[in-house]
N, C-alpha and C positions, 0 to 999 in steps of 0.2 A: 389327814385329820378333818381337813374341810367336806369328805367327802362321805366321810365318817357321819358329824353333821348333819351334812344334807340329807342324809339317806333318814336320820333320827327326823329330822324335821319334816320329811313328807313320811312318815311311819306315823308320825302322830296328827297330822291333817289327815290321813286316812282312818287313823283309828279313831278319832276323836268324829270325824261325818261317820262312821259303821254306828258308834254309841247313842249321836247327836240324833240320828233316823230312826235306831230304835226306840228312845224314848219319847221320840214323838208322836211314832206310830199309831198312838190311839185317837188322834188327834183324826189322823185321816180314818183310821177305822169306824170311828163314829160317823162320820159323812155316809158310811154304807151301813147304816143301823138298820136302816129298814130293809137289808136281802138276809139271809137266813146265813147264820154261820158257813154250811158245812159250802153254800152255795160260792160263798168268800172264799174257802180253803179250794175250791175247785178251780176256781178261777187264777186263784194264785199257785198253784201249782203249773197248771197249764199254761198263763203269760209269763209265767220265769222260765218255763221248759224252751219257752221260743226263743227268750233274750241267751239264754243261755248255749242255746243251738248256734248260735251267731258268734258268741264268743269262744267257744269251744273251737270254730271253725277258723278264727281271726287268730288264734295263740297255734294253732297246731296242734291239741289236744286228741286227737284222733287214734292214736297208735295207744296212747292210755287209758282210754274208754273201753276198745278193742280188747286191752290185756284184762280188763277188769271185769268186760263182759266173760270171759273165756275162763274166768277164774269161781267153780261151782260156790266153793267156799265165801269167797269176796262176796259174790251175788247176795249169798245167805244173811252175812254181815250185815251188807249195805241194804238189804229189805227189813233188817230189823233196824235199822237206824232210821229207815224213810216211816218208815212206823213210828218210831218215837219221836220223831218233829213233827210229823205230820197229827200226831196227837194233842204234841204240843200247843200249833199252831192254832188247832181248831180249840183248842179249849182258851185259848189266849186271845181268840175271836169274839167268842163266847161270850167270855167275860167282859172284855171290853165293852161291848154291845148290848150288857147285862146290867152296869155300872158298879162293876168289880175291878177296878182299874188298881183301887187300893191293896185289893189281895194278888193280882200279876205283878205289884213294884214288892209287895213285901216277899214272894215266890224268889224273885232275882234276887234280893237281897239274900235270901237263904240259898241260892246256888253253888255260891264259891266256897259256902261253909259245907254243904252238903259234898262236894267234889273232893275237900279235903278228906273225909270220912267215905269215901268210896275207894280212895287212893290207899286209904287205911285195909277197909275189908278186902279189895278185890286185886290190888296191886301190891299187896305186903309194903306199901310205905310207912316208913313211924313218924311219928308225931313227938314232937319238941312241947314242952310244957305249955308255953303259948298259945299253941294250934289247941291242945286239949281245950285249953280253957276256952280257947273263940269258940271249938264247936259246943262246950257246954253250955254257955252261954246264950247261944241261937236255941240251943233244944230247949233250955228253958224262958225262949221268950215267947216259941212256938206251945209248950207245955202251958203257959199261963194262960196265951189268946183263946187255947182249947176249954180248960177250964172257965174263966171270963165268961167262955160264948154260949158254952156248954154242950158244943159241937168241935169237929177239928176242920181247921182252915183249909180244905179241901182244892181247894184252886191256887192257894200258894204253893200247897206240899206237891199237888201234880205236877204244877211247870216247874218246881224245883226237882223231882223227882224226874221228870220224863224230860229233860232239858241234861242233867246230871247224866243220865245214865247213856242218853244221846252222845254225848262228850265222851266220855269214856270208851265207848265203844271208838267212836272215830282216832280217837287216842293209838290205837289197837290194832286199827285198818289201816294196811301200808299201801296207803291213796292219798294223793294231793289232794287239796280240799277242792278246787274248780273240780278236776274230775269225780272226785267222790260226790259232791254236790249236785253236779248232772245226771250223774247214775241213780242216786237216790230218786231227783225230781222225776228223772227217765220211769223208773219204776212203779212210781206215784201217779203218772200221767194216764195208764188207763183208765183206771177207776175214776178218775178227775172227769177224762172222758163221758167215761157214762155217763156220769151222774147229772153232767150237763146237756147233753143230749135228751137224755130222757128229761130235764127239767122243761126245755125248751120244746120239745116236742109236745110234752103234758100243757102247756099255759102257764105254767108257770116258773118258767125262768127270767129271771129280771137282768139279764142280757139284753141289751134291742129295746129296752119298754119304755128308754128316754137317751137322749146323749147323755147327760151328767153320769150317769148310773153306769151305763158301756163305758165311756172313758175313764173312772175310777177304778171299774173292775179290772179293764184293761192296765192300768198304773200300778196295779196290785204287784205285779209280777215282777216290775222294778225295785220296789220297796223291797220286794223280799230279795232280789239275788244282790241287790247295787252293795246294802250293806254288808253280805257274807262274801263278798269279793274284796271290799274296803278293807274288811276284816284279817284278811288271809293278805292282803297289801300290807296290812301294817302290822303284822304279825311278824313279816320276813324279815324288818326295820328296826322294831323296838326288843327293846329287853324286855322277859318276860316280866318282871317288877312293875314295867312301866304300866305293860296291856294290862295287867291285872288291877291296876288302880283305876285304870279309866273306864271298866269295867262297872264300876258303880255309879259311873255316868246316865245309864242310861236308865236305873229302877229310880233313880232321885228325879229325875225329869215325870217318870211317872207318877212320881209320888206328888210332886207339885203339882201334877194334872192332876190328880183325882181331888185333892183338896181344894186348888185354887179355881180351875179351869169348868170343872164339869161338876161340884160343891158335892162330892161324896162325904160321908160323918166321918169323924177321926176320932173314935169313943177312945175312952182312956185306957180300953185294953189295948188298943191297938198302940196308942203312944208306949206302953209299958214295953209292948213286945216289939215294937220299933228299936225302942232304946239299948233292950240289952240285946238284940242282932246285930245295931251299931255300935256296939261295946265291943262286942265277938269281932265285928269288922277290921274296927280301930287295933284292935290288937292284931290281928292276922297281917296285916296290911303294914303296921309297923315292922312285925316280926320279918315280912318280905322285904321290904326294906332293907333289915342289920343286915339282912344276909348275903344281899346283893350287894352292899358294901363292902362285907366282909370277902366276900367273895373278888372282890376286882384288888381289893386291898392286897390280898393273898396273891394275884395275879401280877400285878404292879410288882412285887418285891420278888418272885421267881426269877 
């Protein structure tokens, strides 16, 4: 039991620093305002490719790399997954850098609603009354902000979409996450390459052009693997119930950034369509809840 415990208690120090660094992330992404997105996504790809070089080396992971390399199929997988993070990222950059901090928390708020309705189309899973409701509730907080703005929220529905569909697939690919995550960054690294190359060889790459600037771009690269390592630490710990609540750690952190921190507007379509995502939330989140109750309940009395 104590051990039991112990394992839940460092499940949730790890998963609770995975959430606590993403939602802080913009915080540091803003210190690198002045490099150009795609210049950030480059850098961050290639300093996680090295940290990750190192760990991959320090766990033994070699022999599963190998298998994944050698698997045409997997390849195919994993370069469409490295695609959709990597789309992710840069438009998550983007924005940040943009002062759309408020549309990447309300994006994450609508992931786990979106995930449930993928699980729906693409994994034949059914939905429980509740889940219905949470996802209609999101569509129609998204359907209003649309309306309201008179455009649709385009940078929420992407990182929702291309974050969603990211997941799913890796759902799907029978790869650990450390190794599926190196293979991905592996596949992402040449183009990262070039584009740095060529920036720095043109004049303009902002690599070199002061220490503060190298040393953050540098730091990039931990920000991005420390948390997806955290993550997959505390993944193997907690019950899924848990992860999933602390899950919304990390768009609330952004959300306070954008309002408190860096004084983005909070017009009242956005409150409206806040509320009923956190209404959809509140219910979903509940519904996970009875069930993992019910569920050990069931268990306890066999």
């Amino acid at each position: 039991m104590d051990e039991k415990r112990d394992a839940a208690t460092a499940g949730l120090v790890f998963g609770l620093g995975a959430y606590l660094v993403w939602g802080l992330l913009p915080a540091f992404l803003k210190t690198l305002g002045h490099v150009p997105a795609t210049e950030i996504l480059a850098h961050r790809v290639l300093w996680s490719l090295g940290l990750m070089l190192i760990l991959i080396s320090a766990v033994g992971r070699w022999p599963q790399v190998a298998a994944v390399l050698r698997s045409p199929r997997l390849v195919a997988t994993l370069a469409g997954t490295a695609l959709l993070i990597g789309v992710n990222w840069l438009i998550y950059i983007w924005a940040v850098n943009s002062a759309h901090v408020l549309e990447t928390s309300l994006g994450y708020f609508i992931n786990p609603l979106l995930n449930v309705a993928l699980g729906v189309a693409v994994l034949g899973e059914r939905l429980g009354r509740v889940q219905v409701a949470a996802v209609l509730l999101a569509t129609a907080g998204v359907a209003y902000l649309t309306v309201a703005q008179g455009s649709l929220p385009w940078v929420s529905l992407a990182l929702a979409a291309s974050f969603g569909l990211y997941g799913l697939l890796r759902k799907i690919a029978p790869v650990d996450p450390l190794t599926g995550l190196f293979a991905e960054t592996l596949l992402m690294a040449p183009f990262a390459a070039l584009y740095i190359s060529y920036a720095q060889l043109s004049g303009a790459g902002s690599f070199g052009t002061d220490g503060s600037t190298s040393l953050l771009l540098a730091a990039s690269g931990a920000l991005t693997a420390a948390p997806l390592l955290l993550f997959a630490a505390a993944a193997k710990r907690l019950r899924y119930s848990t992860l999933g609540l602390l899950q919304y750690l990390a768009p609330t952190l952004q959300f306070l950034l954008a309002v408190l921190a860096f004084g983005e507007p909070l017009s009242p379509a956005h409150l409206v369509a806040f509320a009923l995502i956190w209404t959809g939330l509140a219910l979903y989140a509940g519904d996970t809840l009875r069930g993992e109750r019910a569920r050990r309940l069931a268990l306890a009395s066999a």
